[in-house]
N, C-alpha and C positions, 0 to 999 in steps of 0.2 A: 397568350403566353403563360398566364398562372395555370390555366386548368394541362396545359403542355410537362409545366414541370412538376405542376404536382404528379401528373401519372408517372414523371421520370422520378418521384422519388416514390410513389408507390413498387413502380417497375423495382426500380435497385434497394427497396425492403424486400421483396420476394425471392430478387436475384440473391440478395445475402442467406434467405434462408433455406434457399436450394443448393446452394456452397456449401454451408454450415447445418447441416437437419439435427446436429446432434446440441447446437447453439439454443441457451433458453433465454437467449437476449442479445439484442443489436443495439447499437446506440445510435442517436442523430449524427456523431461526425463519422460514423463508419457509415451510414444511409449516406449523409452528402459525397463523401471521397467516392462512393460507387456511381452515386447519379452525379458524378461532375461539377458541384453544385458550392458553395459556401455553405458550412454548417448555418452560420448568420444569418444569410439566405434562407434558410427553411424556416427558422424561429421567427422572424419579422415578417413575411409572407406568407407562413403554409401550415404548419405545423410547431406547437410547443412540446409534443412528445413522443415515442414511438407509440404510445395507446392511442393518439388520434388518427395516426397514418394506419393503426389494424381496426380501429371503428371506421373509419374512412371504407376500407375496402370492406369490411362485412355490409355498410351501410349499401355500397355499390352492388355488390354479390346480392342482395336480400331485396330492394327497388326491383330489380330487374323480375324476381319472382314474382314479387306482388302486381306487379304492372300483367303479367299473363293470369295470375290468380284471377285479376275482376274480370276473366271473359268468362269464369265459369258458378255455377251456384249450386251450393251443398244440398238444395232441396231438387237437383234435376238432375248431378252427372256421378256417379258413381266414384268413391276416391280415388281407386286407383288407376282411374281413367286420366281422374284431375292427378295425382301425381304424377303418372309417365307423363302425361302430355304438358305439366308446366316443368315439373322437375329435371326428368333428363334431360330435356334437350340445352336449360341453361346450363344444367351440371356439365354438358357436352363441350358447349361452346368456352365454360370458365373453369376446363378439363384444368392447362397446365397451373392456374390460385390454387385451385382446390388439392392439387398433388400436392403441391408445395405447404399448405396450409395442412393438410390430413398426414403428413409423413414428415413433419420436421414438430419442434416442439416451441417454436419461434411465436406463436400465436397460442399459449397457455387456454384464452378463452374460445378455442373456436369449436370444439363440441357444446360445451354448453351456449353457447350463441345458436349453434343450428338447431339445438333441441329446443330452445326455445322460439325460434319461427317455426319448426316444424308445430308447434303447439300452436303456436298464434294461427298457423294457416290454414291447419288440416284438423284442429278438434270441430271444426263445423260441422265438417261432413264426416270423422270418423266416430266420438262421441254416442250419438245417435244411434249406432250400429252397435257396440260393445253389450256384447253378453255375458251375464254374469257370472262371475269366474271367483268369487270369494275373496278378491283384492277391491282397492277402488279404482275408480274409473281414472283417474287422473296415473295410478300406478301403471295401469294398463297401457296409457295413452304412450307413459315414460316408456315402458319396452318398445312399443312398437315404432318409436321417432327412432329411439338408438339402432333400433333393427333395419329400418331404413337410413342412415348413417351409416352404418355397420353396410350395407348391401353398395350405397353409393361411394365410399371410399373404398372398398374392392375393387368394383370398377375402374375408379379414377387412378388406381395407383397401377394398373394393369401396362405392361410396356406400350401396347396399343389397344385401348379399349374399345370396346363394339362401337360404330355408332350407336346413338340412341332409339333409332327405330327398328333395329334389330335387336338390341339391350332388353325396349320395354318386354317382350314376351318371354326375358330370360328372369327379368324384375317382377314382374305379375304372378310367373310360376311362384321365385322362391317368396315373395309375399302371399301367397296365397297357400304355400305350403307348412306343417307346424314342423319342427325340429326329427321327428320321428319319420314322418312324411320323405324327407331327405336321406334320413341312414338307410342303408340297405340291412335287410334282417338276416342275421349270422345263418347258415343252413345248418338245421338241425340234421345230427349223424345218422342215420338210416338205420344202422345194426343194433 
């Protein structure tokens, strides 16, 4: 019964910020009147604040990554192998959070929560590889997490997004490609 209502009041934090995207804040008794629920109810059993029900669900969102992370190891698989193959497909499956999370402003902390898993999970195996570019490595590490953020909320925000295993080889291109790589070069006039 607890873990039932907690997802009903995670569910009706999400439902409020899919309603409201332009909202930079929800309170517990507008979470409870959506999940059905006594505000009192949430405080005594579930949650003392809306910051525990948005760690709550990154907590959720970020387990599930890590749980596919340990089938793989940074000195054997190639990253971007390890990231289509753990990333999209949970990005897939936690398509409609991540909308909701990536295109409303109800969750203040959730770029920087992904940039920082992305750091926790991928400097293993990306790290290693970085060529020196006259930044530091860590600087680097920061473009490339946003770049993929950047790459994964396009996706997720898309009215119907690829699947994931059609995605990865559109994900690999543009991470594999640099900024220049992508423009098409103006045709120079002939005459």
């Amino acid at each position: 019964m607890v873990i039932g209502t907690r997802q009903r009041i995670n569910n009706a934090f999400l439902k409020l910020a899919s309603k409201y995207p332009d909202h930079y804040r929800v309170t517990l008794a507008e979470i409870a009147d959506e999940a059905h629920i006594s505000r009192q109810a949430i405080y005594r059993k579930h949650y003392s604040s809306v910051e525990e029900i948005i760690d709550e669900i990154h907590k959720s969102l970020a387990d599930e990554i890590e749980q596919i992370l340990a089938e793989y190891s940074p000195e054997e698989t190639p990253p971007l192998v390890v990231i289509s193959k753990s990333l999209l497909p949970t990005t897939y499956k936690n398509r409609e959070t991540l909308h909701i999370l990536s295109t409303s402003y109800i969750d203040p902390s959730w770029a920087s929560f992904t940039d920082e898993c992305y750091k926790k999970w991928f400097s293993p195996y990306l790290k290693p590889l970085l060529k020196p570019s006259g930044v530091s490595s860590d600087f680097m590490l920061r473009v490339i997490f946003k770049e993929i953020r950047a790459f994964l909320a396009s996706w997720m925000t898309e009215k119907v997004p690829q699947p994931p295993e059609v995605f990865e080889k559109t994900f690999i291109r543009l991470m594999s490609s640099s900024i220049t790589d992508l423009l098409e070069s103006p045709q120079k006039d002939a005459s």
